[in-house]
C-alpha positions as CSV (number, residue, x, y, z in Angstrom):
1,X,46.8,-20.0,-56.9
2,X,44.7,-17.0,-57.7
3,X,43.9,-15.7,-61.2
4,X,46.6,-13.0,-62.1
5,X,45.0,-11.7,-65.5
6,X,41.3,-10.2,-66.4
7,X,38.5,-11.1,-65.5
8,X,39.1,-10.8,-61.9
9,X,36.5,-13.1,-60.0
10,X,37.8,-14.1,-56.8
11,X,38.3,-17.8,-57.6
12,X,41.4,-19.7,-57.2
13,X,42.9,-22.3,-59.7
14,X,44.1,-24.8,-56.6
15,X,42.6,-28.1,-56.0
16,X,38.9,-28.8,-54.6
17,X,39.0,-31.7,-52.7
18,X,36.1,-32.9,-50.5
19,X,34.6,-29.7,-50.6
20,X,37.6,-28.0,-49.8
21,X,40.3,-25.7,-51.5
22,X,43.8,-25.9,-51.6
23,X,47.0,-25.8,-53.5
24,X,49.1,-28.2,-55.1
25,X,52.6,-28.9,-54.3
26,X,53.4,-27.8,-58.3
27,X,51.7,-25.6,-61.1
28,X,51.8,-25.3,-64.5
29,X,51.2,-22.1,-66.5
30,X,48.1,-21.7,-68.4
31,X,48.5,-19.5,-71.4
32,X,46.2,-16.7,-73.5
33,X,46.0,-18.6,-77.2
34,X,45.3,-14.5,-78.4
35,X,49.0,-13.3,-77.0
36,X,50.5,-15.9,-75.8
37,X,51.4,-14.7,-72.7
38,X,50.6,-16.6,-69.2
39,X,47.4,-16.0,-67.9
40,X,47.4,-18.2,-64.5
41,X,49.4,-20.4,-62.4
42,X,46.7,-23.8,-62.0
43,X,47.5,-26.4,-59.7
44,X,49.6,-29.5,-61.2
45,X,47.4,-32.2,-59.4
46,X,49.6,-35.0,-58.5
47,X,48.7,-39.1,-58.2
48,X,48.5,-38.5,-54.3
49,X,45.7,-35.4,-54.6
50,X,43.7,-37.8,-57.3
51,X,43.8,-40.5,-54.8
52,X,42.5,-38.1,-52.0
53,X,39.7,-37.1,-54.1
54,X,38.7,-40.7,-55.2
55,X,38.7,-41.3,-51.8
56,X,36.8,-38.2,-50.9
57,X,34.3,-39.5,-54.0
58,X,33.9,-43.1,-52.7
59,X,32.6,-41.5,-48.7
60,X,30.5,-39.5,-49.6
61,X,28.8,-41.7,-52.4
62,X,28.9,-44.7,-49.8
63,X,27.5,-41.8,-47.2
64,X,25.7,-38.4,-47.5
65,X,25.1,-38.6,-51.5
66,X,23.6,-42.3,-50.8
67,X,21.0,-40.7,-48.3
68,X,19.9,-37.6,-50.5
69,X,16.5,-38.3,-52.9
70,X,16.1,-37.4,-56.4
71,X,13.9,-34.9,-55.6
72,X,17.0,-33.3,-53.5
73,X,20.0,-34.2,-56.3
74,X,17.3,-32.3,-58.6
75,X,16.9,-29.0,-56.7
76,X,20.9,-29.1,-56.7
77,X,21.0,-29.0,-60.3
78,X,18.6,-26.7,-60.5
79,X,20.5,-24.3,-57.8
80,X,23.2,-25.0,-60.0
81,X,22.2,-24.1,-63.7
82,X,20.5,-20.8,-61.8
83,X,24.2,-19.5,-60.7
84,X,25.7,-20.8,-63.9
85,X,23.2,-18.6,-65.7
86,X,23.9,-15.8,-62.9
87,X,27.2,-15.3,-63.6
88,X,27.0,-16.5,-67.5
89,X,29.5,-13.7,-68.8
90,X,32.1,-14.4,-66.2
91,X,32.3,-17.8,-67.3
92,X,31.7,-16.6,-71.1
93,X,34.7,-14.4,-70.6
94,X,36.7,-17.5,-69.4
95,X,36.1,-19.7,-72.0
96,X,36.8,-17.1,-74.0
97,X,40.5,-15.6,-72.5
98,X,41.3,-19.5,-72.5
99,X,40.0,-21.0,-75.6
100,X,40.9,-18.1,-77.7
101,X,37.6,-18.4,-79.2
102,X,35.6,-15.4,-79.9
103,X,33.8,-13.7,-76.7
104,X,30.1,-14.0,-78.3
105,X,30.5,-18.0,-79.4
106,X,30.5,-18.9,-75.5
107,X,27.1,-16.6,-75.1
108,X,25.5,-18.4,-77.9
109,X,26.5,-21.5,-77.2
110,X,28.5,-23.0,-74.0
111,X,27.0,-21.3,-71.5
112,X,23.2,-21.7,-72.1
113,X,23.8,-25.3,-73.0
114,X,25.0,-26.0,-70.1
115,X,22.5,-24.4,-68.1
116,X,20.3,-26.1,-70.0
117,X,22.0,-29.1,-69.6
118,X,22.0,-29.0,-65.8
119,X,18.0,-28.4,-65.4
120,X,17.4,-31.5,-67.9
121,X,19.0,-34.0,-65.7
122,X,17.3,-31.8,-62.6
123,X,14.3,-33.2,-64.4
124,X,15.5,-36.7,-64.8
125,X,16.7,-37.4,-60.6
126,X,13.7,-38.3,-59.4
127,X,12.4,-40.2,-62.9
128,X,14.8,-43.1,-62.8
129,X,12.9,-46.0,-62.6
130,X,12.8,-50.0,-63.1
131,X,10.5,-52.4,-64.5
132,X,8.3,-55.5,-63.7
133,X,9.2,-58.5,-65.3
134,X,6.4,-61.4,-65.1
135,X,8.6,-64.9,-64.9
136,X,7.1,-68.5,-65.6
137,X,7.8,-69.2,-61.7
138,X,10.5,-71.0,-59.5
139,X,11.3,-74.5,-60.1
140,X,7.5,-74.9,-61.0
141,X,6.8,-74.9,-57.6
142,X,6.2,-71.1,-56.5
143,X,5.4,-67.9,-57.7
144,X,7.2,-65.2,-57.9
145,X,7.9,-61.7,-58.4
146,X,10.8,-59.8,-60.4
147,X,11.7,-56.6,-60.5
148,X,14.8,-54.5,-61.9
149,X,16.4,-50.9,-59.9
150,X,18.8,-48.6,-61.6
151,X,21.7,-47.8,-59.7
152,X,24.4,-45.5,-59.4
153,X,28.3,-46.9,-61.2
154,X,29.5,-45.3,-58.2
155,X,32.5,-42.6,-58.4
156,X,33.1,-41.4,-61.9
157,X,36.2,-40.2,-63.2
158,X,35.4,-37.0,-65.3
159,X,38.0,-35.8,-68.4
160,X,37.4,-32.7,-70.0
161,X,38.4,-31.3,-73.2
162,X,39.9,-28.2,-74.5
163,X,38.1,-27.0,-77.0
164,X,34.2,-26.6,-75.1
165,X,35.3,-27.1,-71.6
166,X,32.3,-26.0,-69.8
167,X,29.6,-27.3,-71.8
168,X,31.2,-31.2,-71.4
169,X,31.7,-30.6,-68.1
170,X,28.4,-30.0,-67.5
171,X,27.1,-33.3,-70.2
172,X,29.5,-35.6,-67.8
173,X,28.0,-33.8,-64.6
174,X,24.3,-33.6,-65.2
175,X,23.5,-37.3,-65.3
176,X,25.9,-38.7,-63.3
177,X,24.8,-36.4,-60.3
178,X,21.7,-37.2,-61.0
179,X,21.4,-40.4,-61.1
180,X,23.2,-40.7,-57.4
181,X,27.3,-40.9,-58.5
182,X,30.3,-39.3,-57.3
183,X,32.6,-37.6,-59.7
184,X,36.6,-36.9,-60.0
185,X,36.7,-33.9,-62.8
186,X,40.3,-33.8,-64.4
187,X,39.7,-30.4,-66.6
188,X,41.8,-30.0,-69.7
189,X,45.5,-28.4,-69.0
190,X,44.9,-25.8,-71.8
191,X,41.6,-25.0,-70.9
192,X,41.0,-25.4,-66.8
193,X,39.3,-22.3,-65.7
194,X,35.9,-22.3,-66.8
195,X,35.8,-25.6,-65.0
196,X,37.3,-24.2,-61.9
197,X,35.3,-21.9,-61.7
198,X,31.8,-24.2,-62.3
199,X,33.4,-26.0,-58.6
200,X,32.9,-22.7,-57.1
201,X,29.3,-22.5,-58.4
202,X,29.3,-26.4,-57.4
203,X,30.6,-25.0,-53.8
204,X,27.8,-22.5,-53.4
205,X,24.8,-24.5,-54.4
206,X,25.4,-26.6,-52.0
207,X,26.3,-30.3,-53.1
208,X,27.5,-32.5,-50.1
209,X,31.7,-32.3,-49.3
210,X,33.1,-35.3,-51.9
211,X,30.4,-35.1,-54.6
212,X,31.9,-33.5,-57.1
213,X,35.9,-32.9,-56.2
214,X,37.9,-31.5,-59.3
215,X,42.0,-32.1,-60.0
216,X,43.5,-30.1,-63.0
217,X,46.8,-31.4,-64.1
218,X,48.7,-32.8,-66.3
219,X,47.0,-35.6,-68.4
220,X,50.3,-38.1,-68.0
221,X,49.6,-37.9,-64.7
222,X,46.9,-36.7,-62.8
223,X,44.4,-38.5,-65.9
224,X,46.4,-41.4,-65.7
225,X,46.2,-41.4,-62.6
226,X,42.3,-41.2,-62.3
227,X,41.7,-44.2,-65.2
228,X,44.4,-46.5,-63.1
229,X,42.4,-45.7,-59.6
230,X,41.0,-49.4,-58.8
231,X,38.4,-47.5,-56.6
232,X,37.0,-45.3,-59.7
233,X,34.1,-47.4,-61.6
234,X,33.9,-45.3,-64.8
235,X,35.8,-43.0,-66.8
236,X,33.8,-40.7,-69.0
237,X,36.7,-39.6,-71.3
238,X,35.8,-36.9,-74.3
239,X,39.2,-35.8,-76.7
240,X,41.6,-37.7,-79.2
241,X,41.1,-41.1,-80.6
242,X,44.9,-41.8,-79.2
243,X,44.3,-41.1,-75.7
244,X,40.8,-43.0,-76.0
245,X,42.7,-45.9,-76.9
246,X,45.2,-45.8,-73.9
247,X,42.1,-45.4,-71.8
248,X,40.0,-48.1,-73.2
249,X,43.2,-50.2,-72.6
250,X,44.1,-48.9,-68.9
251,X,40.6,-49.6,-67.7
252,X,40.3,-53.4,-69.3
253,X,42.9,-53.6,-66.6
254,X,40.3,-53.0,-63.4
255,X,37.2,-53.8,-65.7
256,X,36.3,-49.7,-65.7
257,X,32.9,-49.0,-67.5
258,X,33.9,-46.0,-70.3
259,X,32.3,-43.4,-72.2
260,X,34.2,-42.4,-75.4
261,X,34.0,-39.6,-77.8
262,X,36.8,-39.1,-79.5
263,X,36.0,-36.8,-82.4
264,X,35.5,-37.1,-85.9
265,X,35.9,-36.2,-89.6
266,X,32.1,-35.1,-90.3
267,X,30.5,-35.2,-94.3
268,X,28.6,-32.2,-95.1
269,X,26.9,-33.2,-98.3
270,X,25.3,-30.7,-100.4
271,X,22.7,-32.6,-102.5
272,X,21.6,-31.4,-106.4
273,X,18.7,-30.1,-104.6
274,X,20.4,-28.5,-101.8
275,X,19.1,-24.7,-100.8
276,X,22.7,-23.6,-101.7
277,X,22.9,-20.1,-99.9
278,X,21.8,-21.9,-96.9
279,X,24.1,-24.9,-97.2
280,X,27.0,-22.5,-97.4
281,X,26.1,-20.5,-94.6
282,X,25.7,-23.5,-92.3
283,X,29.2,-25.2,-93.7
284,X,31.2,-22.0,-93.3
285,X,29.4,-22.1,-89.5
286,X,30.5,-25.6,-89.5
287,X,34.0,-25.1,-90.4
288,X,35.1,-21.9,-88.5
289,X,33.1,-22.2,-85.7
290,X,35.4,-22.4,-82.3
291,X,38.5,-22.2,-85.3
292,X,37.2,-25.7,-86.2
293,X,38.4,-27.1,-82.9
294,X,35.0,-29.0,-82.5
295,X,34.9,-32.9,-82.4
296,X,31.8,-32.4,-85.0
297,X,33.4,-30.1,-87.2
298,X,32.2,-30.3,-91.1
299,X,35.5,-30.3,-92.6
300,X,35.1,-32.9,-95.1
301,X,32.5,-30.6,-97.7
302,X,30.8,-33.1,-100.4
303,X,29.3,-31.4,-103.2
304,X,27.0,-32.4,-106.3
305,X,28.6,-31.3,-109.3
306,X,26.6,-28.9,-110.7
307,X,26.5,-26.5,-107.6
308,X,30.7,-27.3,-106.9
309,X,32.8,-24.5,-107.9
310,X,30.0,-22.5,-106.8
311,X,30.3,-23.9,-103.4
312,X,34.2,-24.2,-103.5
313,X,34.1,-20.2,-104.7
314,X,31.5,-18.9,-101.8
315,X,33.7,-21.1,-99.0
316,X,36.5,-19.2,-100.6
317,X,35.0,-15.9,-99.9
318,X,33.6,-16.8,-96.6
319,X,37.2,-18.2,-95.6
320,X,38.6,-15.0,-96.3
321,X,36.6,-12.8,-95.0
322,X,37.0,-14.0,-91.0
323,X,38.0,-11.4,-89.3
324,X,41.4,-13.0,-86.9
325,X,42.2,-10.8,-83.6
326,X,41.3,-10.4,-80.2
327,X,38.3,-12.4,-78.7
328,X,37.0,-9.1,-77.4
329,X,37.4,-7.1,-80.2
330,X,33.7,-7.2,-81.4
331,X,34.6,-7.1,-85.2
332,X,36.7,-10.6,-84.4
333,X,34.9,-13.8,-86.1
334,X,37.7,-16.4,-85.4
335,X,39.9,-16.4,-82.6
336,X,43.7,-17.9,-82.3
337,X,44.0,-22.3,-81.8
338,X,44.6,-23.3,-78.0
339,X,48.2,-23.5,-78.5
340,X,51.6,-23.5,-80.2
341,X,51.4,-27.0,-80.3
342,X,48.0,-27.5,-82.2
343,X,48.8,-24.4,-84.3
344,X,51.8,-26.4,-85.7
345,X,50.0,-29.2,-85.9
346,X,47.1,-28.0,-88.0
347,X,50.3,-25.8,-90.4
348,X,51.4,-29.3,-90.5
349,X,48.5,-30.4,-92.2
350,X,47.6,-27.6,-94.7
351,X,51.1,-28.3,-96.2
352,X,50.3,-32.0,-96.5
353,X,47.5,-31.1,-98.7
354,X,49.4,-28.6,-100.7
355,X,51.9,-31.8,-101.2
356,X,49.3,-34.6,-102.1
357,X,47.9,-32.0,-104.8
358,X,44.6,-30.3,-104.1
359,X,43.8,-27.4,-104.8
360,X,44.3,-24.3,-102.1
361,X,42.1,-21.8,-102.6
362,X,42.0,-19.7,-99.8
363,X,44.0,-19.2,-96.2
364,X,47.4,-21.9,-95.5
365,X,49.3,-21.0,-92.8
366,X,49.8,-18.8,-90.0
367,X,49.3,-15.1,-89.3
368,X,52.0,-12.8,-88.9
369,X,51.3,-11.7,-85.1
370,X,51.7,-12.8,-81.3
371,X,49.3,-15.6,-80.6
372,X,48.3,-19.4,-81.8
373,X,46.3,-18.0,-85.4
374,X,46.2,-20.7,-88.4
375,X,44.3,-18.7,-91.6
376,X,41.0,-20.0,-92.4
377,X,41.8,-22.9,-95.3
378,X,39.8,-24.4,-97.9
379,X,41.4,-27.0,-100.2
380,X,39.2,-27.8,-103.5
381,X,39.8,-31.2,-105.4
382,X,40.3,-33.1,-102.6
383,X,40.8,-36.8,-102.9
384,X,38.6,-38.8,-99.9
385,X,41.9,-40.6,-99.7
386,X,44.2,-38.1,-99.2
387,X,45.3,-37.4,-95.4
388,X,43.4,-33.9,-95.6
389,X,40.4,-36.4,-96.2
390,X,41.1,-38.9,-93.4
391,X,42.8,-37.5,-90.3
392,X,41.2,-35.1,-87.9
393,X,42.7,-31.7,-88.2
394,X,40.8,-29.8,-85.3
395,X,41.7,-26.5,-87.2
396,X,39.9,-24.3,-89.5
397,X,40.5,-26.4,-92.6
398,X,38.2,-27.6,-95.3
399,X,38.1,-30.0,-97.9
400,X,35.8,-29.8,-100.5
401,X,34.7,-33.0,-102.7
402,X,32.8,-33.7,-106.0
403,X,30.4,-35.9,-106.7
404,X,27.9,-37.4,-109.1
405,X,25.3,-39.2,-107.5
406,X,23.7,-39.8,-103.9
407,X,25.4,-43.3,-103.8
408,X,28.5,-41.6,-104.4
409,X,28.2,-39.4,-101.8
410,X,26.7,-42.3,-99.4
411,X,30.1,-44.1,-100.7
412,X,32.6,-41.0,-99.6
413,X,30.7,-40.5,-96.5
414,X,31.1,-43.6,-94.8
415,X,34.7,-44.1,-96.2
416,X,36.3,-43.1,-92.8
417,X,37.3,-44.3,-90.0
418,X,35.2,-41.5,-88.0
419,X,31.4,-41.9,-87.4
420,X,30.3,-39.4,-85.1
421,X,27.8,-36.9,-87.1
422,X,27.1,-35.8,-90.7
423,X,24.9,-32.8,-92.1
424,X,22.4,-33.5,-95.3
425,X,21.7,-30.7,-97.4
426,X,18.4,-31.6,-99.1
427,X,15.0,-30.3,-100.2
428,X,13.7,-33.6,-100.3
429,X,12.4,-35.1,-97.1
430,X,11.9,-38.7,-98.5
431,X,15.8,-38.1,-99.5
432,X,17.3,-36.9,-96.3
433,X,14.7,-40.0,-94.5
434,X,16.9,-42.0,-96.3
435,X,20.3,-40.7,-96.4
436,X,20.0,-40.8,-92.9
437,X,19.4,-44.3,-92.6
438,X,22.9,-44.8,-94.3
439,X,25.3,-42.8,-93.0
440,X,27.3,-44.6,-90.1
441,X,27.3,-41.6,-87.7
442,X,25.8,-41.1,-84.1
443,X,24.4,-38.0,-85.4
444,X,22.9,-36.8,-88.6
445,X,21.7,-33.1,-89.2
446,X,19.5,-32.1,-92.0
447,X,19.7,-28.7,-92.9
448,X,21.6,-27.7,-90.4
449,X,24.8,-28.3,-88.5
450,X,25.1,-29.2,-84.8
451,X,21.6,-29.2,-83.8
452,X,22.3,-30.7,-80.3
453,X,20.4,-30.3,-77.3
454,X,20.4,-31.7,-73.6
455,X,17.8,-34.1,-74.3
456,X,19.1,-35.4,-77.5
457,X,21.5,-39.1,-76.9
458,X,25.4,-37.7,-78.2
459,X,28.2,-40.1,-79.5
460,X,29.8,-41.4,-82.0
461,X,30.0,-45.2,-84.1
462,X,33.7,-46.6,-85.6
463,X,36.8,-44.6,-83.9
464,X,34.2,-41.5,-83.0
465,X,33.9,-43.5,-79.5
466,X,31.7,-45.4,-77.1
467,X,28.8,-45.1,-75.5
468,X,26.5,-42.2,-75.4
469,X,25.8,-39.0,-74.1
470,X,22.9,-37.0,-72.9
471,X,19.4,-37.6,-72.8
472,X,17.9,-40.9,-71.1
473,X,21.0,-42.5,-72.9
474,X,23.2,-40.2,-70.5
475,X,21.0,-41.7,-67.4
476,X,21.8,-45.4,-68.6
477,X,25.2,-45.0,-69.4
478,X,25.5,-43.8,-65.4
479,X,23.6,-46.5,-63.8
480,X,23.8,-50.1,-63.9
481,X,20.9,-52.6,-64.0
482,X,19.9,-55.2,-60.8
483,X,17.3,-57.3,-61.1
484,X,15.8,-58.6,-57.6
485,X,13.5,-61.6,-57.7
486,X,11.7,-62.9,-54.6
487,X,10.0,-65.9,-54.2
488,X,6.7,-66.1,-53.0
């Protein structure tokens, strides 16, 4: 079906299949978070059409994809990133009309990231390379010589989140396209068109019919689907900790490699000798950012006593001063939550806290217009065991905790479930060195919050996920080992 609301850029939100587009026998309607009105019909991929595009996946990984170099899969991605960084505020505007995020946080961050991301693992196509391994011989009577090759999984089965559709797409496609895969995308059902869109780019760089084949739909089906298929090897899989589960479990069943990330509930501890203007600009950033719909979101704000009600009173301030509206409305700061559903559920939450007894002090609720908008919260006095404390909100909420001494803090921090990232506020390098070393996250920021980059490994420990990300670990995690040993 073709997009009925602004911007109008020629794509359709059908199926691509094999290097082909086409319709689906059903759609579903996609919806504007800001207004809550439709904004396209996109194509309710069915088991049949993600059976076509494994299939699809399999030939030309078993065919065309086999036969091109490294050097060639790299001047693809490169082709690639240079039309994704062509038409960069089309696809800013996207993420933007479907997110409901504000129109500059896609220019800041999704779309250059993912260009980025693309010409890292452009870089990496023709640099994947095995080892030597000297052996003490073969039954004592010959020499001989061992060697190890990194090889493709095979067809990967690609599912994207909501919240930064086009910058995961783009971590899940840059290494396994580089190092010689096949991939079935299943974009998010809130948040397809950014991703739809990126095939069209995919289309006219030129990547072989079946390489990359993309199937929006409904997760129940068309991503159940896809981590049942016995002919898909891997499932990269990036949202809930629920849905990781039923995946995890699913693909025990064919023996599926997976890469989880499945969110978090990330410390920001502020240190006695914390740059404190700083540390509250970069936890407000860390809090509203993307209305807090980010798996790496700061919400869980611990604070040395002495600077706490200062912090708690500044967060206050910064929470009330967002600006909520239109995402391109230039004086908008925070844009609506993806949809009714989320927006209920982060309500939901806020008045959980209210009822366990910490202390609101700014935002709690909804606005009072058309569209999915939660007021930016902070709660003060929060207990670490309190559900505000524990489950992931994905919402603009904070809650801000007091303690006494670093092994406090260390104590708080790691008293989750979660363990994807954690920010240190700290003056003291010998201090953050070691911090560091004790947090149980995949990622821990100093001074700073969400200081990722294409070439940095990204994933979480505990109930954060499996596997990693990005970087050479994003090469390894889409190749598998062989060792060949010949005897001389």
């Amino acid at each position: 079906m073709t997009l009925t609301a602004e911007p109008q850029t020629g794509f359709t939100t059908g199926l691509f299949i094999d290097g082909t587009w086409s319709d689906a026998a059903e759609t579903f309607e996609n919806l504007n978070p800001a207004t809550g009105e439709v904004l396209a019909q996109v194509a309710n991929g069915s088991a049949e059409d993600v059976n076509r595009a494994v299939r699809a996946a399999r030939t030309a990984l078993n065919s065309v994809w086999a036969e091109t170099s490294g050097v060639a899969r790299g001047a693809l991605l490169n082709k690639l990133a240079d039309l994704v960084e062509r038409d960069g505020e089309i696809l800013q505007r996207l993420e933007a009309l479907d997110i409901g995020k504000p129109f500059a946080q896609p220019g800041m961050l999704d779309v250059p990231n993912t260009v980025a991301t693309f010409r890292h693992f452009a870089g990496w196509a023709d640099k994947i390379q095995g080892t030597t391994i000297p052996t003490a011989g073969y039954l004592g009577m010959a020499k001989t010589h061992s060697y190890t090759v990194r090889e493709p999984v095979g067809v990967i089965g690609a599912i994207i989140p909501w919240n930064t559709p086009l910058m995961i797409a783009a971590w899940k496609l840059g290494p396994a396209l580089a190092a010689g895969n096949t991939v079935v995308v299943k974009p998010a059902e809130d948040a397809p068109l950014s991703v739809l869109y990126l095939g069209k780019l995919i289309e006219e760089a030129g990547f072989p019919a079946g390489v990359v084949n993309i199937v929006p739909g409904l997760g129940g089906i068309a991503g159940a689907a896809l981590v049942a298929h016995p002919d898909v090897d891997k499932i990269s899989f990036t949202g809930s900790p629920e849905v990781g589960r039923q995946i995890q479990k699913a693909a025990a069943d064919t023996f599926k490699r997976v890469t989880l990330e499945l969110g978090g509930k990330s410390p920001q501890i502020v240190l006695e000798d914390a740059n404190v203007e700083a540390a509250i600009q970069g936890i407000a950033m860390g809090l509203f950012f993307n209305q807090g719909e980010v798996c790496a979101a700061g919400t869980r704000i611990l604070v040395h006593r002495s600077h706490y009600e200062t912090v708690v009173n500044a967060l206050a301030q910064a929470a009330e001063a967002q600006v909520l509206g239109d995402p391109f409305d230039g004086e908008t700061t925070m844009g609506a939550l993806v949809n009714a559903r989320q927006q209920q559920r982060v309500v939901d939450y806020i008045e959980k806290g209210k009822a366990e007894g910490a202390r609101l002090v700014a935002g709690g609720g909804k606005v009072d217009k058309p569209g999915f908008f939660v007021r930016p919260t902070i709660f003060a006095d929060v207990d670490n065991s309190s559900t505000i404390a524990r489950e992931e909100i994905f919402g603009p909420v904070g809650a801000v905790i007091p303690f006494d001494d670093v092994d406090e803090a260390i104590a708080i921090a790691n008293d989750t479930s979660y363990g994807l990232a954690a920010t240190i506020w700290t003056q003291n390098v010998s201090l953050a060195h070691t911090l560091a070393a004790k947090v149980r996250v995949g990622a821990v920021w100093v001074n700073g919050w969400a200081a990722i980059d294409p070439a940095l490994p990204w994933g979480g420990m505990k109930s954060s996920g499996i596997g990693r990300e990005l970087g050479w670990s994003g090469i390894l995690a889409n190749t598998e080992e062989k060792v060949v040993t010949i005897v001389l």
